[in-house]
C-alpha angles and dihedrals in degrees: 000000000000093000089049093053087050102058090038082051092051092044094048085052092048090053088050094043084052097046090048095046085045091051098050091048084054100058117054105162110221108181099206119199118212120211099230139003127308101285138131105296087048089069078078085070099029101044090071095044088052090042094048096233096125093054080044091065090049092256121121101209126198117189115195121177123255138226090216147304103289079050092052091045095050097055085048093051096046099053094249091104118046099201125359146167123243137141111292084234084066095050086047106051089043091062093047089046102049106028091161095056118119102214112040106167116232133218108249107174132014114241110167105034089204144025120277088204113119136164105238129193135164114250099242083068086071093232110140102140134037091243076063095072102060107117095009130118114255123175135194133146109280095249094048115130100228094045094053084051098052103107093050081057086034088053090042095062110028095250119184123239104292128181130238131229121196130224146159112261087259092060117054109081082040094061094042088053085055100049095244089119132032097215138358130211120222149109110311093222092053113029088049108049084048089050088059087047089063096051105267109131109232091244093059093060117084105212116198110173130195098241086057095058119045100289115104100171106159116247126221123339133183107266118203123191125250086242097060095043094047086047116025115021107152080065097066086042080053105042092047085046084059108038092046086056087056102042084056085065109038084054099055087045124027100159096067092043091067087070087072085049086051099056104049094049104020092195093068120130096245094200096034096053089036085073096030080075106040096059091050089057091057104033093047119004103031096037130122101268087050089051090047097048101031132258110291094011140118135199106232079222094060095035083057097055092047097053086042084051093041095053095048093045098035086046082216117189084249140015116276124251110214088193083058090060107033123069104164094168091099101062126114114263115281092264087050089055095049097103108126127097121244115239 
């Protein structure tokens, strides 16, 4: 009797110790900072917490929203975020700016192929190519990414000398409506959804973005710490396992993903932020240089003239490595990245 309670009493133990040991395996936090709020582009991030995809990979992912990329860059860098998404030219200056910190974050899959970042006027400024804005007014906030990008464009296209007006975020496409600037700088699926926003019709904004003319930076990527990627790698395999599973589907249906958007801030604009997303799909993840080089992939050539690009316009401390900022072992095998519609 006794013999026989002690082994139920052992076995009992084993299946808690298991449980328990199941459990923790189960439930790696990862605190993942966005680059910006919670609008259409961020359902690539919340569609595989609300599907679970990202527990069922034994991850327990918290997404918070984000004031920009510099800001995204930082908390990884500080040890506060564990993993975040911000603009490649971010992760870059911040390398060349701090080579003695000791826990630069590193680029560790490509999500937007190319940069978001366009010049954008209203046709009555008679701006309708980039030779146009020499001499004119732009404005953008001083940390915008396409601002900051500006003389790589600039050197592109033989621009002229222009001169720079400074805003808050809230107040650019407001000040372009109202004639105080020529131009703005800024994301295209964000600058010119807010443009409309504001009154301006779609056909009255000439878009120029930077992809169109000569200048193929690369756009936001998934930055993981030092930290992470030193103690717990199988967690960013698994995250980007994960996250590459949900993007599939938020980009064969857009619509559905906004939902996730919905939940976590209940005042979004559904059908606005359904097609801020999905112009962001075609102009940056699904475009043809995405489609060419693979969904979540970089050419080392084109991730060397960039950092060459990034460290004259930028004007960094040093020049920037582009081995030092790009990990790409951790992505999912080439069929499980093959997630993006042929057009």
């Amino acid at each position: 009797m006794k013999k026989r309670l002690f082994m139920q009493t052992a076995a009992a133990l084993a299946l808690i110790g298991s449980t328990s040991l199941a459990q923790a395996q189960a439930t790696t936090p990862i605190k993942f900072q966005l680059d910006w709020r919670f609008e259409g582009p961020a359902a690539l991030f919340l569609q595989p917490v609300a599907k679970g995809y990202f527990k069922a990979a034994g991850l327990d992912v918290a997404v918070d929203a984000g004031n920009g990329s510099g800001g995204a860059v930082q908390r990884v860098a500080s040890g506060t975020y564990d993993m975040g998404f911000a603009d490649l030219a971010a992760v870059m200056e911040f390398h060349a700016n701090n080579p003695d910190a000791q826990n630069k974050p590193v680029a560790v899959m490509m999500v937007y192929n190319n940069t978001p970042a366009s010049v954008m006027a209203l046709k009555k400024s008679g701006i309708t190519k980039p030779a146009d804005l020499a001499g004119k007014k732009l404005g953008a906030p001083v940390f915008d990414a396409g601002r900051r990008a500006f003389p790589i464009f600039q050197k592109a296209n033989g621009i002229g000398a222009v001169t720079w007006t400074a805003m808050d975020p809230p107040l650019r496409e407001t000040m372009l409506v109202r004639g105080d600037v020529d131009a703005i700088t800024g994301f295209t699926f964000t600058s010119l959804l807010n443009l409309e926003a504001r009154g301006a019709k779609a056909a009255d904004v000439v878009v120029l973005p930077y992809a169109d003319f000569g200048v193929k930076l690369y756009g936001n990527v998934i930055i993981a710490s030092p930290k992470l990627i030193k103690e717990n790698p199988a967690a960013i395999k698994a995250f980007l396992s994960a996250f590459t599973k949900g993007a599939k589907e938020v980009i064969a249906n857009p619509a559905a993903a906004i939902e996730h958007v919905k939940a976590r801030d209940g005042i979004v604009n559904v059908p606005l932020e359904t097609r801020r997303l999905q112009l962001a799909i075609d102009t940056v993840i699904n475009s043809p240089d995405a489609r060419a080089e693979g969904f979540g992939q970089a050419k080392p050539g084109r991730l060397s003239l960039m950092a060459s690009q990034v460290s004259d316009a930028f004007n960094t401390k040093t020049r920037v490595n582009a081995d030092d900022v790009w990990n790409p072992s951790f992505l999912p095998p080439a069929a499980e990245l093959n997630i993006l519609p042929k057009k």
